[in-house]
MIDO-318501 format. One line per field, with one value per residue (C-alpha): residue number from 0; residue in one letter; x, y, z. Coordinates in nm, 3 decimals. Example, Ala and Ser with C-alpha at 12.3 -4.5 7.8 and 13.67 -1.06 7.14 Angstrom:
<domis>
nr <- 0 1 .
rest <- a s .
east <- 1.230 1.367 .
north <- -0.450 -0.106 .
up <- 0.780 0.714 .
</domis>
This chain:
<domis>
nr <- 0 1 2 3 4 5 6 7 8 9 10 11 12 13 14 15 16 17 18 19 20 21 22 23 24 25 26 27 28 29 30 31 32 33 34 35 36 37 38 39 40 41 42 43 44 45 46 47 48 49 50 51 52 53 54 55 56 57 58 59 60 61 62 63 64 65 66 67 68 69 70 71 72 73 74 75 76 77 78 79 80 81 82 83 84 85 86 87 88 89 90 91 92 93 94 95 96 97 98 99 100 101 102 103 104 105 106 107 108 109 110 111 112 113 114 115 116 117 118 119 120 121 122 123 124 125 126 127 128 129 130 131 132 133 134 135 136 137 138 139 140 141 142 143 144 145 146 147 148 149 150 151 152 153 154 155 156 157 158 159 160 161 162 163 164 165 166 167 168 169 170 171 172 173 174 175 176 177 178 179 180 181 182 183 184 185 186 187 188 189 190 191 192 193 194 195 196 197 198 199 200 201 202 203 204 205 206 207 208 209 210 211 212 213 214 215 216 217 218 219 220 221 222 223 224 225 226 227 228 229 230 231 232 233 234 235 236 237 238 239 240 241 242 243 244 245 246 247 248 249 250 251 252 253 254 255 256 257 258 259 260 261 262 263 264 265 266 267 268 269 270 271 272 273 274 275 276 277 278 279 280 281 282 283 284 285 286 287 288 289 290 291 292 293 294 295 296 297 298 299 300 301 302 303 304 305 306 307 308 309 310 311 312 313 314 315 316 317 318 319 320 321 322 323 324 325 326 327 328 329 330 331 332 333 334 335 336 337 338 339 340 341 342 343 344 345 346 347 348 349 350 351 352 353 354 355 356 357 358 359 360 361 362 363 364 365 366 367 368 369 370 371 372 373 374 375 376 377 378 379 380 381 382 383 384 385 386 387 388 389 390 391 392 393 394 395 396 397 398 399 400 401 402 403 404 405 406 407 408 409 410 411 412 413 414 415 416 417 418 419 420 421 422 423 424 425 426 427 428 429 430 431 432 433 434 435 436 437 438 439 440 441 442 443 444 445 446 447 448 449 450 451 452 453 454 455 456 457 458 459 460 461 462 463 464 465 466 467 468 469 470 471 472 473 474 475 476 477 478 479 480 481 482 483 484 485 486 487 488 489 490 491 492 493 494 495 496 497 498 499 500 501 502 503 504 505 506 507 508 509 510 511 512 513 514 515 516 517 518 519 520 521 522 523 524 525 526 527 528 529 530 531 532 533 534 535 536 537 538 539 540 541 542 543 544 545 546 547 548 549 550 551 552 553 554 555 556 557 558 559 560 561 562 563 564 565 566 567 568 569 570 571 572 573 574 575 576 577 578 579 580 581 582 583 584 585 586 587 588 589 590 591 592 593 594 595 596 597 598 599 600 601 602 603 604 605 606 607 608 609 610 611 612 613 614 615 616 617 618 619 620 621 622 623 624 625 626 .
rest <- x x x x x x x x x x x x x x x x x x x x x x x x x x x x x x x x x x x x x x x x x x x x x x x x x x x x x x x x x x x x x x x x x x x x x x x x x x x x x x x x x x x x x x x x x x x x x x x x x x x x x x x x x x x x x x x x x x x x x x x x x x x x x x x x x x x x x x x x x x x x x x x x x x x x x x x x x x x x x x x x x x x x x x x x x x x x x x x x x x x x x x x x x x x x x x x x x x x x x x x x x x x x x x x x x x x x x x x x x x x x x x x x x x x x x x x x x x x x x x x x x x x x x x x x x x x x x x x x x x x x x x x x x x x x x x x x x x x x x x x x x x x x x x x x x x x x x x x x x x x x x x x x x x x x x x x x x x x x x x x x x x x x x x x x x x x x x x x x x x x x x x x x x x x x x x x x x x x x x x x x x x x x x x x x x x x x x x x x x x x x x x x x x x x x x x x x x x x x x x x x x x x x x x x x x x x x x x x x x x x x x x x x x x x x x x x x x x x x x x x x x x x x x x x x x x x x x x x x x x x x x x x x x x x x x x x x x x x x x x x x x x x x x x x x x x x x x x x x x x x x x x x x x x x x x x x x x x x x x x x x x x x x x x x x x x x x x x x x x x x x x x x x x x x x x x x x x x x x x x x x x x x x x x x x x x x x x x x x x x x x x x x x x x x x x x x x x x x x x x x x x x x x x x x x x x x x x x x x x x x x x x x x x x x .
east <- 0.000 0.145 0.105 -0.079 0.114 0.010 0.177 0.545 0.702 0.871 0.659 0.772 0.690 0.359 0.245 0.418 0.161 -0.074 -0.011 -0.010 -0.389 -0.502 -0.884 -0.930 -1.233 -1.460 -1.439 -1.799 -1.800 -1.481 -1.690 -2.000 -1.815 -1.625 -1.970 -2.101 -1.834 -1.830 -2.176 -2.182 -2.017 -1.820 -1.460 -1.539 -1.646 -1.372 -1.171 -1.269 -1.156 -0.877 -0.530 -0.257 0.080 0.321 0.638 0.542 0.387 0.033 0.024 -0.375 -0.600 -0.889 -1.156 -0.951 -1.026 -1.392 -1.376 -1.226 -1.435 -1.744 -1.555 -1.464 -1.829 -1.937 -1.639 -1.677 -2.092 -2.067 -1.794 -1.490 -1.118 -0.865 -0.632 -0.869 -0.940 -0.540 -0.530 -0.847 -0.727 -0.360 -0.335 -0.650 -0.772 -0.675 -0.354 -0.588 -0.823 -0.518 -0.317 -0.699 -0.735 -0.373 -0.303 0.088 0.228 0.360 0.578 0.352 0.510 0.504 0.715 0.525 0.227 0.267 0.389 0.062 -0.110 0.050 -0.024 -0.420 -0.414 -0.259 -0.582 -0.833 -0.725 -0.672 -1.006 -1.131 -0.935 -1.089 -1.428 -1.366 -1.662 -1.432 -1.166 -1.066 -0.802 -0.808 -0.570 -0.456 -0.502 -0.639 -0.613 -0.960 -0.760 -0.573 -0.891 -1.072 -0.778 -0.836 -1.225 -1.202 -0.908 -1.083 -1.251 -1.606 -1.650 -1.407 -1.546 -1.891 -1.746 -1.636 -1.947 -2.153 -1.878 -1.906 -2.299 -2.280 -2.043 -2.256 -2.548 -2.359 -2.262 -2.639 -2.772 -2.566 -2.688 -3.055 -2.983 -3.162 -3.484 -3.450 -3.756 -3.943 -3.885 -3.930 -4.301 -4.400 -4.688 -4.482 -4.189 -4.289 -3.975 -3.942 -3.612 -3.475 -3.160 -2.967 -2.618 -2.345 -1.983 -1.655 -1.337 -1.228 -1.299 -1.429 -1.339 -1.523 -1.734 -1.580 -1.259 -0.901 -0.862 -1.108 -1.111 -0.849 -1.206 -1.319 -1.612 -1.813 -1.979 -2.149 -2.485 -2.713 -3.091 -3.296 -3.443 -3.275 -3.003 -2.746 -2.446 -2.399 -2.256 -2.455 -2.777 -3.057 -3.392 -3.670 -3.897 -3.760 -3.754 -4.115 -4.378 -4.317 -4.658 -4.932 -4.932 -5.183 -5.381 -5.221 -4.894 -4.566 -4.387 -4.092 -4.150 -4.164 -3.805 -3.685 -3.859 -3.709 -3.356 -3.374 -3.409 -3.069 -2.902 -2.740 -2.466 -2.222 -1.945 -2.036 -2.247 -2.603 -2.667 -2.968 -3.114 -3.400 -3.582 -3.825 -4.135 -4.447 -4.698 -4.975 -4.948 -4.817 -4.444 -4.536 -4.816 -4.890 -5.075 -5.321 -4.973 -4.816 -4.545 -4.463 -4.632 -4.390 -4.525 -4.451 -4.101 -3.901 -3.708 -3.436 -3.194 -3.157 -3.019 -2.730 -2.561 -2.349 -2.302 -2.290 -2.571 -2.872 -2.717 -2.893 -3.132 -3.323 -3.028 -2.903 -3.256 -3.301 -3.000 -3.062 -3.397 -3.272 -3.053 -3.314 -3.529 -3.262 -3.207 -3.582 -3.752 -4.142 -4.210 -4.519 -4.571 -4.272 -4.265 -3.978 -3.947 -4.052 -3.644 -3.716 -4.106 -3.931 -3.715 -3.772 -3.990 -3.770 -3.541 -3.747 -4.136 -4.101 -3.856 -4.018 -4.368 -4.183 -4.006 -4.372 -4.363 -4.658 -4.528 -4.671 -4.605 -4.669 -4.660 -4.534 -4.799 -4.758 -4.829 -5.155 -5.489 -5.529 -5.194 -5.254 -5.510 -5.568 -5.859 -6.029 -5.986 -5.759 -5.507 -5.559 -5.331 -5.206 -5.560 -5.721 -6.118 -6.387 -6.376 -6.733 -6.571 -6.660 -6.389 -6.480 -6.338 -6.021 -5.885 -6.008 -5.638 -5.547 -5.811 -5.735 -5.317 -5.500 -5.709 -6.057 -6.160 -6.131 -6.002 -6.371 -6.470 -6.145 -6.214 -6.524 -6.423 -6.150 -6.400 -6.655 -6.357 -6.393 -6.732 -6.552 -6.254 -6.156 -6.188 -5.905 -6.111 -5.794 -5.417 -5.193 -4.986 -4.641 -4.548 -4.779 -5.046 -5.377 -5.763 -5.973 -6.312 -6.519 -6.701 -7.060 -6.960 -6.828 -7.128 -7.005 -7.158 -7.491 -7.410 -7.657 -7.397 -7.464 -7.851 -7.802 -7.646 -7.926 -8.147 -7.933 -7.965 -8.208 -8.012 -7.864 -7.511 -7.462 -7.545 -7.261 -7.348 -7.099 -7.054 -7.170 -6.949 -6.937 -6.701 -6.967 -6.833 -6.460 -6.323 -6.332 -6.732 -6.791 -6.655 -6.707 -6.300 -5.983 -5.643 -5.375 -4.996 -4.722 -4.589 -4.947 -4.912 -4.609 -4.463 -4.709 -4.907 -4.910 -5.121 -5.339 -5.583 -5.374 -5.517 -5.718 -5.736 -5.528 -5.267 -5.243 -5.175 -4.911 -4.760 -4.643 -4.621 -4.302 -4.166 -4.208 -3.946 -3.711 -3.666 -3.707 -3.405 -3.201 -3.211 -3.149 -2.826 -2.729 -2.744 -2.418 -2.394 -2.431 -2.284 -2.289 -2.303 -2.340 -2.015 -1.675 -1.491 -1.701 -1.541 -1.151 -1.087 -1.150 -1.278 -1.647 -1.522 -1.387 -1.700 -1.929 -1.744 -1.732 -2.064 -2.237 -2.059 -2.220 -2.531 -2.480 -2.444 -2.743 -2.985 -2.863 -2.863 -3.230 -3.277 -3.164 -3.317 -3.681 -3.630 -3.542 -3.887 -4.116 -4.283 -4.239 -4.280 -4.495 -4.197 -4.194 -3.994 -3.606 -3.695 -4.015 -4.079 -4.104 -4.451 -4.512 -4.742 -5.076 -5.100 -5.406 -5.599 -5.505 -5.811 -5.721 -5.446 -5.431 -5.222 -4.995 -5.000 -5.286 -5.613 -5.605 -5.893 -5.937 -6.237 -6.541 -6.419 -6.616 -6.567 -6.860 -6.924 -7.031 -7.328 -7.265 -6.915 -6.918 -6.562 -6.461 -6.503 -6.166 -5.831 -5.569 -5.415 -5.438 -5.824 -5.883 -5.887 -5.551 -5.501 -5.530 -5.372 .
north <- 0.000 0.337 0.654 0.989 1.197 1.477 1.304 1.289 0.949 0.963 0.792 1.031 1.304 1.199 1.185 1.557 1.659 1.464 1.591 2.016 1.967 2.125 2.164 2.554 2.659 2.876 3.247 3.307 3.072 3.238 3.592 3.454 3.343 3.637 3.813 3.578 3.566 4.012 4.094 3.834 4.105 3.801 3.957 4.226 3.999 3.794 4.123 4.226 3.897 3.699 3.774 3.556 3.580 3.895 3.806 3.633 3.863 3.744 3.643 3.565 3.780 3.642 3.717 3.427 3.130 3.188 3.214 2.870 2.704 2.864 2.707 2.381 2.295 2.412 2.196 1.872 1.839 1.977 1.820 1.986 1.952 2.200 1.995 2.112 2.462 2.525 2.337 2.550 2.939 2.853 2.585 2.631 2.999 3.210 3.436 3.708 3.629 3.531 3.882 4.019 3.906 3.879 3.548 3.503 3.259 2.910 2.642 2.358 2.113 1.924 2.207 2.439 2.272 2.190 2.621 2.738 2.428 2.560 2.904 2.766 2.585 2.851 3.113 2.845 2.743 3.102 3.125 2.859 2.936 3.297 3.137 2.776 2.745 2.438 2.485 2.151 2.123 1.850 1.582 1.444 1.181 1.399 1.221 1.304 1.486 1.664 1.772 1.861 2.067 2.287 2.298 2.443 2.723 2.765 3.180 3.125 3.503 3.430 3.085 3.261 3.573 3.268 3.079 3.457 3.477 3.160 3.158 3.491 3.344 3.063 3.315 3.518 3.201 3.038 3.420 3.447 3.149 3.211 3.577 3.536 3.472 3.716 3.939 3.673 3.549 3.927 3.936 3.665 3.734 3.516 3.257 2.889 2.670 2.293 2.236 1.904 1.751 1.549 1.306 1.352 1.198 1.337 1.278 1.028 0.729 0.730 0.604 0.448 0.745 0.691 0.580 0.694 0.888 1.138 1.101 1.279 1.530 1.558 1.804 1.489 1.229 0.869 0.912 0.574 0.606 0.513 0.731 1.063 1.039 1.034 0.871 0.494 0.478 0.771 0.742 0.777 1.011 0.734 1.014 1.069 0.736 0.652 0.470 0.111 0.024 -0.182 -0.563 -0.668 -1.001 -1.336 -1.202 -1.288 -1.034 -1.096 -1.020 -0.651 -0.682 -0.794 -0.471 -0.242 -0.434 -0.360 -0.007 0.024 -0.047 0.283 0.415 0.654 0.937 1.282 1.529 1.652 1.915 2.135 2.223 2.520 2.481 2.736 2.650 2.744 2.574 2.639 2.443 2.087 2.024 2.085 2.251 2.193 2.451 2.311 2.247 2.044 2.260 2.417 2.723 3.010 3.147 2.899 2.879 2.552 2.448 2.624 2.557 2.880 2.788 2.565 2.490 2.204 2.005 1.622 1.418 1.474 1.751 2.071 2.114 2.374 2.561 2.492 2.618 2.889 3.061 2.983 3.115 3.447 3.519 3.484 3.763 3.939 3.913 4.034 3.691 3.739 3.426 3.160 2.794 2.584 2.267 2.011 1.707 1.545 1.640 1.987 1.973 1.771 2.041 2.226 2.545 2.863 2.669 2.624 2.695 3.052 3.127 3.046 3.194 3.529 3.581 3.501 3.177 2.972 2.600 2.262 1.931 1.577 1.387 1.074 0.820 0.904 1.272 1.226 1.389 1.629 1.790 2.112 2.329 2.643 2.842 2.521 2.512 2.220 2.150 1.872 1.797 2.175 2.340 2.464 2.326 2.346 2.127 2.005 1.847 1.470 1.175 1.041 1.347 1.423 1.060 0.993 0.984 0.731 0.561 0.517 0.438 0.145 0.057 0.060 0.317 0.277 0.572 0.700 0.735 0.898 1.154 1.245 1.290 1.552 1.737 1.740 1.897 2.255 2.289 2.273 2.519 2.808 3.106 3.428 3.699 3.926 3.849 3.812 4.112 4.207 3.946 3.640 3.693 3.655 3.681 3.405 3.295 2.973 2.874 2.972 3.303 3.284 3.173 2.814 2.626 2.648 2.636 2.637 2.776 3.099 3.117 3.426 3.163 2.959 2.952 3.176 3.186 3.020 2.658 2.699 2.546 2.252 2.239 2.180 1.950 2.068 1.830 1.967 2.039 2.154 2.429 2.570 2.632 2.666 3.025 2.994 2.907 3.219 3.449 3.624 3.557 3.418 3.556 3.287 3.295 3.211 2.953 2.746 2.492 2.602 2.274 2.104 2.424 2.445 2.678 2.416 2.164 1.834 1.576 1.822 1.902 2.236 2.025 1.765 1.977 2.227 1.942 1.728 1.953 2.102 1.799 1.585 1.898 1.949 1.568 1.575 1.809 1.607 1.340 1.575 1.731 1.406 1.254 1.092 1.174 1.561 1.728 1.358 1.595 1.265 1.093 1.233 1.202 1.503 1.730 1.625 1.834 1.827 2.010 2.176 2.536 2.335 2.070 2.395 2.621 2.336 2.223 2.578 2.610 2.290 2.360 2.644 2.430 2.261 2.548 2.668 2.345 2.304 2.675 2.647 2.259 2.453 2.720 2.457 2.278 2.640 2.767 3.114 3.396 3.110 2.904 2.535 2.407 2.346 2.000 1.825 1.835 1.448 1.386 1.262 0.963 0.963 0.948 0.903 1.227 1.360 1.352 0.949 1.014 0.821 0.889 0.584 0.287 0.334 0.129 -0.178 -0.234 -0.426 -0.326 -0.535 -0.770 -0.696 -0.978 -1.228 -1.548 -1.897 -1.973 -2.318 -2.280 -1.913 -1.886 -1.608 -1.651 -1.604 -1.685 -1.439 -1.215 -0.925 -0.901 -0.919 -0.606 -0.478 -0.440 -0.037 0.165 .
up <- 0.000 -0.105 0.081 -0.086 -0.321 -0.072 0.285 0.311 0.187 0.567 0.849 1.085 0.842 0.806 1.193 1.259 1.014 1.110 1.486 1.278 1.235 1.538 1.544 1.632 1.862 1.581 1.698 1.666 1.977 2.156 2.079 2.278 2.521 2.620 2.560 2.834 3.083 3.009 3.079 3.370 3.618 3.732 3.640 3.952 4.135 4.149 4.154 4.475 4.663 4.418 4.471 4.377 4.589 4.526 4.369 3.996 3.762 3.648 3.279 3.273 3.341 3.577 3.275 3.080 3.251 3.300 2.900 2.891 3.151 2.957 2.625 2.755 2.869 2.504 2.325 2.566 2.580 2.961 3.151 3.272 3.303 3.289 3.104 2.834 2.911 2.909 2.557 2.467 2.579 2.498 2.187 1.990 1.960 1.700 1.742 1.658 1.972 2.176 2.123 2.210 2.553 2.591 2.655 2.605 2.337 2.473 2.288 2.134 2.279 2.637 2.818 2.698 2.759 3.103 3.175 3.075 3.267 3.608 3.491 3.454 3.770 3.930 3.843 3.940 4.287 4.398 4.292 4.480 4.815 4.808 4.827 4.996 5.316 5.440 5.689 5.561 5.258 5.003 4.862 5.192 5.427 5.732 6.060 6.247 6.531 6.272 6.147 6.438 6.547 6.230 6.260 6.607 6.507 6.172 6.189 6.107 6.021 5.780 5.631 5.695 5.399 5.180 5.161 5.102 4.780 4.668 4.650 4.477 4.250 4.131 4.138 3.842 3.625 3.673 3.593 3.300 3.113 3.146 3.046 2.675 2.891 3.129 3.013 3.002 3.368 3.460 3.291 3.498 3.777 4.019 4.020 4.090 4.234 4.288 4.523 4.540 4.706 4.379 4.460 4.261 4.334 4.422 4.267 4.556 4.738 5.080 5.381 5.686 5.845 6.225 6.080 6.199 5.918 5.629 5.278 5.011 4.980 5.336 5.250 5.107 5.264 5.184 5.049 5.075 4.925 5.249 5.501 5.526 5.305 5.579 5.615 5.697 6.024 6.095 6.365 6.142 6.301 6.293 6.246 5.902 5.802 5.552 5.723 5.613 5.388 5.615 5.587 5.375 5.470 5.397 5.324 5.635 5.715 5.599 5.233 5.382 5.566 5.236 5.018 5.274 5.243 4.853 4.871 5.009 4.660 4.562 4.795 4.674 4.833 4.736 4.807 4.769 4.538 4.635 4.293 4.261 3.882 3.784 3.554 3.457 3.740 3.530 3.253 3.149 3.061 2.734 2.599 2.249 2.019 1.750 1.499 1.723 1.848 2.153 2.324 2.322 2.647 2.877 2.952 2.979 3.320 3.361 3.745 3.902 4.225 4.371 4.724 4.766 5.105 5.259 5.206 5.436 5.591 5.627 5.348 5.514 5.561 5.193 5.063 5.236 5.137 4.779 4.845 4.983 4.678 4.430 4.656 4.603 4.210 4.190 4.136 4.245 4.488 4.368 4.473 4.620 4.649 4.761 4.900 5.244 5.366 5.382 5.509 5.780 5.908 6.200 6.146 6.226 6.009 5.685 5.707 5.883 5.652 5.313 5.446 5.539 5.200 5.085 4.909 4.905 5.028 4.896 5.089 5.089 5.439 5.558 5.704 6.087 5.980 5.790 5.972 6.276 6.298 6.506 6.692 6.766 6.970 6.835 6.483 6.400 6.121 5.899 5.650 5.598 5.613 5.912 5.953 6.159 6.487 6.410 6.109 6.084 6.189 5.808 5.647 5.908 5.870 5.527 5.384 5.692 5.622 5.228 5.383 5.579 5.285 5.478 5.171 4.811 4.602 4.481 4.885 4.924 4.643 4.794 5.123 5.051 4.857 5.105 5.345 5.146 5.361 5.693 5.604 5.822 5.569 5.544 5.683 5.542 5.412 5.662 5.796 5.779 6.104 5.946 6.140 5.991 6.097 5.986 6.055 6.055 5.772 5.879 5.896 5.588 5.485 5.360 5.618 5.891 6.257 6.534 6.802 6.562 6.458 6.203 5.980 5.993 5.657 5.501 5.103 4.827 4.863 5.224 5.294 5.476 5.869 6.100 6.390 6.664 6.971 7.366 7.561 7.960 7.865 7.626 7.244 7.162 7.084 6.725 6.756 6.962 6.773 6.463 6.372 6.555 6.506 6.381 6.406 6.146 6.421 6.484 6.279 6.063 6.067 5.838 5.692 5.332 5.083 4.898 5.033 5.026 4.769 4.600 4.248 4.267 4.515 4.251 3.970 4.154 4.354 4.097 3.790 4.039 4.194 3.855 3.703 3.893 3.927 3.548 3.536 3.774 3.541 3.208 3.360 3.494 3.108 3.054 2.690 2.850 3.163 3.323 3.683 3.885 3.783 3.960 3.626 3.500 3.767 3.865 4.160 4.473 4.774 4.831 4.656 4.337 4.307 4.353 4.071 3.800 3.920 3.844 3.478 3.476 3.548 3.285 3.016 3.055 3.077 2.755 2.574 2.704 2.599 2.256 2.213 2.317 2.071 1.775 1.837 1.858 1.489 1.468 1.190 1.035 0.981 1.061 1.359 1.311 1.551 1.660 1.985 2.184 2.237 2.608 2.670 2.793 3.213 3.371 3.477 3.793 3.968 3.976 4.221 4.600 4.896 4.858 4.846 4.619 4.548 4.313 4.099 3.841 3.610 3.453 3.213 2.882 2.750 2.639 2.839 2.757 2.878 2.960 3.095 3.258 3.094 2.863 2.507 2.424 2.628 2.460 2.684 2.501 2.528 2.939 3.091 3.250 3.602 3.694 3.944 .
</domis>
């Protein structure tokens, strides 16, 4: 076989050229990115804080890097390694883009290489030690008296300044990338969030939790998906643990030990990534217009918000702070909605909070949590509402009673409904402090009460009649009065702003949690930003994880971004890309407080009249078993 007249006749001839053909990053790319990184306001930022040590003249500017991090995420599908942002800013812009951000000439070869690699590394880690929480450094073997020497002479004012930097940091790169929407997300009303806790690894292998010594990242800890989240070796709250499902009838109880064995089957050493998506609560995922295409009006889901920290540690601290910064970037608070980890948190550390920056929470509940959960000058709290205290067992333990399966779905259904009649009404909104005057439903004219004859007969088709129960005491507070005055802290714990199991609740509930679990899973896409796997993200240490973690993040709301805009018909045109059409899901007004009702319905299917058998055996034409 003889070589191309155009290649050298030499072998080693050939593979120098070969090895010539570098691939240079297009400079309509390097032109958005320094667009990006310039109207980010992250160069003053880091300004204010970064300084590298006197002595060695700085040769790259702190704008640079950010311009190859935002590159290398664009050039590698979302994964990050500075190996390939010092190849990128160094190797494989033009000279004309080089000389314009003034980014010195190296050597192409392994010296050379290697200089502008420390000269990379360099940038980034004084970057990261300017805004590292930890008092803990990296890439050792820390004894655990070592380390609790340096946790107890650690400054928390000054870890306490970090952590503010570092959040307002991944504020700026998050901001930047959703940017081409911002006018949008201003128009809206209010700002619906669904916060969830997500694993992803760290670049090192862990070591036993009450061991001699921590792992090369000691910021991370072992993540295991049962209960909490927590670590291991960890003491586990019972009270966050799920209610194990009821034994049903004929069945030993060991085939339950051995479903609650199998849940433990992911453990990992990381951390927990507290996520904050935005969407449109409103609608569907995707809502289709007669053509088949998107709706341009409702917005896709788009992260906004991240905190790293160990598994099952603090989430109501995690989402609180993310929640403050977004009150502070102007974002106008709606529905939020997260899972049973932050519900579960103690109230002054996540309910009060929320309610005072004036989100409106929505919660599920585990099973030992389900009917009368509060009380208050007699009205009582049932499943996040407040109700009348004449309100019938039936209707406060309907959901327990669906959990213990003495109810079928349909009963259930009708019993939450017939709950609206029993609600404690707003008399007003709350004031500035939370505090808020509500009165019973007869004098909101929802309900007849005897204890208060001028709501007797009221109206062409009078309301139902409440049938309060004697007492010695004579009637409760909230039956003598025209209104009663409730506080933010009755009832915060489990208070939320829909009725549980309603229609509303449904739709809210799941359209929030269903998205940013959806996202989770987009961003987590190993073809993508793969932001589970440690190999995505090669250094270690909470700062570093965070920083690569955000540019990330980045990534994947503009690839979503410009993947939505591909599927929308505008100016008449058709679609660059079809959108995927989702399946068809049951209505939500089917939904049970699990473990739901199995039914299976009539069988239409002809019988023989001799037999009593079906007509036909195939599979395919007996009626499927429902949930």
């Amino acid at each position: 076989m003889t070589a191309p007249r155009s290649l050298p006749s030499d072998p080693h001839d050939r593979l120098l050229a070969m090895r010539a053909k570098r691939r240079l990053v297009d400079g309509a790319d390097v032109e958005t990115a320094i667009e990006e990184v310039d109207n980010s306001q992250l160069v003053p930022l880091l300004e204010e804080f970064v300084h590298l040590p006197r002595g060695r003249h700085r040769t790259l500017h702190l704008r640079n890097p950010l311009i190859g991090l935002h590159l290398c995420t664009q050039d590698t599908g979302g994964k990050i390694v500075l190996e390939r942002v010092t190849d990128i800013l160094y190797f494989r812009i033009s000279p004309q883009l080089r000389a314009r951000l003034d980014i010195p000439e190296y050597e192409d070869h392994d010296q050379g290489f290697e200089a502008a690699y420390a000269v990379v590394r360099r940038i980034f880690h004084a970057m990261k030690d300017a805004m590292n929480p930890a008092p803990l450094t990296p890439n050792g073997h820390l004894s655990r008296m070592e380390a609790n020497a340096l946790t107890a002479a650690a400054d928390v004012d000054e870890l306490a300044e970090r952590e503010r930097r570092l959040a307002l940091f991944t504020e700026f790169v998050l901001d930047a990338s959703v940017r081409s929407l911002h006018d949008l997300l201003a128009e809206l009303t209010e700002v619906s969030l669904g916060i969830d806790a997500t694993p992803v690894r760290t670049f090192s292998r862990g070591r036993r939790t009450n061991g001699p010594e921590l792992a090369t990242d000691p910021d991370a800890g072992w993540y295991v998906r049962e209960g909490d989240h927590r670590d291991p070796d960890a003491p586990v709250s019972d009270s966050m643990r799920p209610s194990p499902p009821p034994v049903k009838k004929g069945k030993a109880k060991t085939s339950l030990v051995k479903k609650k064995a199998s849940l433990k089957k992911k453990y990992l050493f990381g951390y927990d990534a507290h996520l904050i998506v935005t969407r449109d609560a409103e609608h569907d995922d995707v809502v289709l217009l007669d053509d088949g295409t998107p709706n341009p009006d409702v917005l896709p889901v788009l992260v906004l918000g991240v905190a790293l920290d160990k598994p099952g540690h603090r989430p109501a601290y995690n989402g609180v702070k993310i929640l403050n910064r977004m009150q502070e970037r102007g974002y106008q608070p709606g529905y939020l909605a997260g899972d049973r980890a932050y519900n579960n948190s103690e109230p002054d550390e996540w309910q009060l909070p929320i309610r005072a920056m004036g989100y409106k929470p929505v919660y599920d509940y585990r099973g030992d949590q389900l009917g009368k959960q509060a009380e208050t000058d007699g009205a009582i709290l049932v499943e996040g509402r407040w109700y009348c205290p004449s309100m019938p067992e039936p209707l406060i333990n309907a959901t327990i009673d669906l959990h213990a399966e003495r109810i079928d779905q349909e009963t259930w259904i009708r019993l939450i409904a017939a709950r609206r009649g029993y609600r404690i009404m707003p008399k007003e909104n709350a004031d500035a402090d939370g505090y808020q005057r509500m009165m019973c439903p007869a004098e909101a004219g929802k309900a007849q009460c005897p204890i208060k004859p001028h709501t007797l007969g009221r109206g062409v088709q009078p309301p139902p009649l409440v049938d309060p129960e004697p007492s010695p005491a004579g009637p409760l507070k909230v039956c003598r009065q025209r209104t009663i005055t409730v506080s933010p802290e009755t009832g915060a714990k489990h208070w939320q702003a829909l009725e549980y199991g309603g229609p509303e609740w449904q739709k809210i509930y799941f359209r929030l949690r269903n998205s940013v679990e959806g996202h989770n899973g987009y961003a987590k896409n190993p073809l993508a930003e793969g932001i589970e796997a440690a190999g995505s993200r090669r250094i270690r240490g909470i700062a570093a994880r965070t920083i690569l973690l955000a540019f990330q993040l980045a990534h994947a709301n503009r690839r979503k971004i410009k993947k939505w805009l591909e599927t929308l018909a505008l100016g008449g045109e058709r679609p660059r890309r079809r959108t995927h059409h989702k399946r068809k899901t049951k209505d939500r007004g089917t939904w049970t407080h699990p473990p739901a009702i199995w039914c299976r319905p009539p069988d239409p299917s002809p019988r023989h009249p001799s037999t009593n058998r079906r007509t036909t055996s195939s599979a395919k034409s007996r009626a499927p078993t429902v949930r």
